[in-house]
Structure formats: C-alpha cells, structure tokens
N, C-alpha and C positions, 0 to 999 in steps of 0.2 A: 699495832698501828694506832688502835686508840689513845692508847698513853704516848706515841709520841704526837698527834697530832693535839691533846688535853697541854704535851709540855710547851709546844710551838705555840699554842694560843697563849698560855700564861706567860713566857717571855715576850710576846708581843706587849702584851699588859701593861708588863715591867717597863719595857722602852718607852710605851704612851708614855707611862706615870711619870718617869722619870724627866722625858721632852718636858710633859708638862707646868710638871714642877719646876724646872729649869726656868722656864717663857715667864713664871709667875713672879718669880727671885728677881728676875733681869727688869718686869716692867716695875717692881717694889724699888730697885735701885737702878735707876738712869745713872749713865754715863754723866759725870763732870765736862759741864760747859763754860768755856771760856767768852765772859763778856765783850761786845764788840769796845774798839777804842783801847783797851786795858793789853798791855803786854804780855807776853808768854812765860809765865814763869818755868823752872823749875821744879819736877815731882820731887822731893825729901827722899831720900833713901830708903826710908821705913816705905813710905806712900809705895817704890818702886816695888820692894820687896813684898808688902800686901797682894800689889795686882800681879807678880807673875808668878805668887801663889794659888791666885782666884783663877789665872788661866790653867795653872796645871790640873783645878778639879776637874777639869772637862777629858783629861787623857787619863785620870783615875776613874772619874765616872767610865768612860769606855773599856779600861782595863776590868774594873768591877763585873761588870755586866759578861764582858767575854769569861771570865771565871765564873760566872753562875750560868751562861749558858752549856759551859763545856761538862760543869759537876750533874747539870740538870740531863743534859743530851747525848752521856757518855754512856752510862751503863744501859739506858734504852736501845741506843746504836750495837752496845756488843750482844746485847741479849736479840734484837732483829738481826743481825749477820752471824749471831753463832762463832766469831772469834773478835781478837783484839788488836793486832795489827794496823789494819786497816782501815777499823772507825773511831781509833788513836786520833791516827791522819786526819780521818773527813772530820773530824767531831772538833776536832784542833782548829784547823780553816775554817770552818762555819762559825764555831766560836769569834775568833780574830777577826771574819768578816761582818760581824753583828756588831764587835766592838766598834770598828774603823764607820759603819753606818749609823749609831749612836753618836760617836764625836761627829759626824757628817750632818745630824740632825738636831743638835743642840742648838739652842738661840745665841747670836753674835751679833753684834752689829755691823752693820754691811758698810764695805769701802764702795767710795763714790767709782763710777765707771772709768772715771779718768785717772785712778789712781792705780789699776786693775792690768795696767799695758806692759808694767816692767815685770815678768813673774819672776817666783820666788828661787825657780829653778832653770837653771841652760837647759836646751832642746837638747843637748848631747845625754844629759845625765838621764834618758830615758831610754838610750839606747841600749844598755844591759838587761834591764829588765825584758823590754822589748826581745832581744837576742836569746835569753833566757828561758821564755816562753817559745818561739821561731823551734829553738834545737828541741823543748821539750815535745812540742808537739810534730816534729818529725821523726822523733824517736818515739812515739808513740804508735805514727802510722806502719813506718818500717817493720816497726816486733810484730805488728797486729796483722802482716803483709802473710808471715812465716807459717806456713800450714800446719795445721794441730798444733798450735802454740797459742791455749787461750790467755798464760799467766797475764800478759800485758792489756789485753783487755779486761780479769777480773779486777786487777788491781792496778794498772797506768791509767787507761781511762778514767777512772774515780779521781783518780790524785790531780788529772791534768785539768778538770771540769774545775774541781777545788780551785787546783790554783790561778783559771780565769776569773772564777768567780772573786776569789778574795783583791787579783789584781784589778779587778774594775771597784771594789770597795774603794780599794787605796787610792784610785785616780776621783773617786768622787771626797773621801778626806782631802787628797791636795787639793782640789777645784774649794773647798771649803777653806783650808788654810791661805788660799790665793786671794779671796773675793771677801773675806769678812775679818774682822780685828781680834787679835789678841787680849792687847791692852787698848781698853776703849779710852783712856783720858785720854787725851790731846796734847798733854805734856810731856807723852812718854810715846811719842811716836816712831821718833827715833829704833827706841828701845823694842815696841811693839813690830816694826820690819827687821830688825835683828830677832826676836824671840821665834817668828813664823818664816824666818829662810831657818834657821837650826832645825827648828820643829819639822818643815820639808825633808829637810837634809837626812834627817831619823828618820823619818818615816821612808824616804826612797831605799835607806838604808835596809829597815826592814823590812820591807818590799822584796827585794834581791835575796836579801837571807831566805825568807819564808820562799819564794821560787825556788831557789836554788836548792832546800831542804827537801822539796816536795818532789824536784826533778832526782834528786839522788836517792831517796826513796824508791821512787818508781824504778832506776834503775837495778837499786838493791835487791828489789823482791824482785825484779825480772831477771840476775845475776843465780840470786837461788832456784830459780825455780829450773834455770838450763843447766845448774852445777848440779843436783838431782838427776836432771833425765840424760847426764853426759853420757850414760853408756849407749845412749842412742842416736846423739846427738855428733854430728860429722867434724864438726870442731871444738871436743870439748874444753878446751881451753876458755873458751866466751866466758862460761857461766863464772869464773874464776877474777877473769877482766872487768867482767860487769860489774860484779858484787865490789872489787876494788875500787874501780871508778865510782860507781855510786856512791862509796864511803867520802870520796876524796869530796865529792858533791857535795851531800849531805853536812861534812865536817868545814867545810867555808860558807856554807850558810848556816850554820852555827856560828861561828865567828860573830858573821857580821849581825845577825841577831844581837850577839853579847855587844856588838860596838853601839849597836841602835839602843840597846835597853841605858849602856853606859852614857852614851848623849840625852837618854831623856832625863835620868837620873840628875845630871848634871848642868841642865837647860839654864838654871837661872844663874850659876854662877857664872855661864860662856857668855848670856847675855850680856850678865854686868858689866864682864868685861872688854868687850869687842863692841858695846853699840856705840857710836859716836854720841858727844854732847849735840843735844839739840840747841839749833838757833835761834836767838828771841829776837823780840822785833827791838 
C-alpha cells in the first residue's frame, strides 16, 4: 500500500509539472492579435498546419501520461489483488481517466461566454452513453440480487465504479473542449470550431467504446463464473449466454475504440477539409 500511495503521489507530480510547464509555454507565446481597423486575413497553409499540430500536443501529452500511469500503476495493482484480470481493467480506466483530466487541465484560452451557447455536440449524441451506463448499472444490481453469487460483486462492481468514474472524466474533457480554443489565432476560427466538434465527436466516440468494453467485461467474467457453477446452477445455459453476449459487448466497443483512435489520428487532414473559409471584413 506504501508503494502505491509513494506511486499516486509521483504521478500527481508528473501532472503539476507538466500543467505547469504548459501555463509557462502559453504565457511565453500569446495568441496572434489582430489590430483594430485592419482586416482579417488569411492563416497560410503552413501557419494552419503549425497550430493544429501545436493543438494535437495536448491529446499526446494526455496520451503520454495515461501510458505512464498504467506502466507505473499496473504491476502494483496485480501484486495488491493477487491476479490479472481485473486490475487489467481498473488499471486501464484509471490510466484513461488521468489522461482525459490532464487534457481537462491544460492552459487554453477561454471562449468568450456568448460564444459558448451553440455546443459542440446534439443533446441526443449523449443518449448512448447515458443508455450504456442505465443497462450497466442494472445489470449489476440484478446479478448482485442472486443468492450466493458473489462473482458480480467481486468483479461488476469494480468495473461499473471504473466506468462512472472515467465517464465523468470525459464529460469534464467535453466541458473543456466546449468553453476553451483549439487554435487561438483568430484567423483560423473557422478551422478552430471544425477542429473541437471532430475532437468531441472522438472523444464521445471513445466514450461508448470504453463503456461498452467495460460493460462486456463485466458481463464476460460474470458468464464464466455461472458457466463453472452450471452443475448447480438451475439454468445452466446463462453462463454460456453471458459469456457470448458479453463478447458481442466487449467486441463493438472495440470497434469504436479503433473508429476514435482512427478520427484522432486523422483530425487534421478532416479539418482541412470540412472547415469552411473564413469571412473577412
């Protein structure tokens, strides 16, 4: 317990340093202001290219971090629970959820309050996730309902806690991606509301994926553990259903994992070509 509370305080560290160092870079270079009176040019191609390289350090830096928290926080997690399985899982989420409050804590510059009214995403495109969570967590209470059936308690309960906690990361990254800039010039504003509706769009994406992984999990190990005790169990067919279903779970939030990792990879070239020209005076 020492060693992981000594590891929780050094990735703590890590985060300051790195916010830190962030807020120093950002006041070292202000944003490009455009003089009153003088018309709106134009960003250069190059210019466009430069900043929505300089916006993607902010979802490597996040990436980075969740990789060293998961290589830092993995073997301590298997060596406190004694297997692998299941601090896979929490060790995975916790990691993801430090990345997404990393990029949630990075210096940006803030959009004025009246620009903050159209968001980046429909009300509807929250209703999956939402749904996602609703089924996970009644399928958690149900298994937990079944007498002498702790499987879903040792291992649902962990996974479900996981995957509220990572979905409220995610909703503090959108609330981030919603209220603060991309690309800070002003020339590339345009560009800058096309760069953070895609960047949403990935991120709701792998939202759903990461739920959807964690609910099929849950399912999976609560499939094995009735497909074990079926010579006692009254319909043993379940344990056979579950572990199936679970797969089918599991393997569509896989997918859209790879659909989110493939939108982020590819952010700058959808920008380029979907933002509309900006209008000059």
């Amino acid at each position: 317990m020492t060693k992981l509370i000594a590891a929780l305080a050094i990735l703590a560290a890590l985060a300051w340093a790195a916010t830190a160092t962030a807020s120093w870079i950002a006041k070292k270079k202000a944003p490009l202001a455009i003089g009153a009176g003088r018309a709106q040019i134009h960003a250069t191609p190059v210019e466009q290219d430069r900043a929505m390289k300089k916006a993607q350090w902010r979802t490597v830096a996040a990436i980075a971090f969740a990789a060293v928290m998961f290589a830092t926080l993995f073997r301590l997690s298997v060596g406190l629970s004694g297997q692998e399985g299941l601090p896979v899982a929490v060790t995975a989420g916790l990691s993801a959820s430090g990345g997404l409050l990393l990029f949630s804590a990075l210096p940006a510059t803030k959009i004025p309050a009246s620009n903050t009214r159209f968001p980046l995403l429909p009300k509807r495109a929250f209703l999956l996730p939402a749904a996602i969570l609703a089924a996970f967590t009644a399928f958690v209470i149900t298994a937990g309902l079944v007498p002498g059936f702790i499987a879903v308690k040792n291992d649902g309960v962990p996974l479900l806690l996981m995957a509220v906690a990572f979905g409220g990361s995610a909703v503090l990254a959108l609330h981030r991606l919603n209220t603060t800039l991309a690309l800070a010039d002003p020339r590339m504003s345009a560009f800058d509301r096309r760069w953070r509706e895609l960047s949403a769009r990935n991120l709701l994406t792998f939202t759903n994926g990461a739920l959807l992984t964690y609910f099929g999990t849950a399912v999976i190990l609560t499939g094995l553990a009735l497909a074990t005790a079926e010579a006692e169990a009254a319909f043993p067919h379940w344990g056979v259903a579950g572990t199936a279903g679970g797969a089918a779970l599991a393997l569509a939030g896989v997918v859209l994992l790879a659909l989110a990792a493939r939108g982020a990879l590819t952010i700058r070239a959808a920008t380029s070509k979907s933002a509309p020209t900006p209008i000059t005076a």
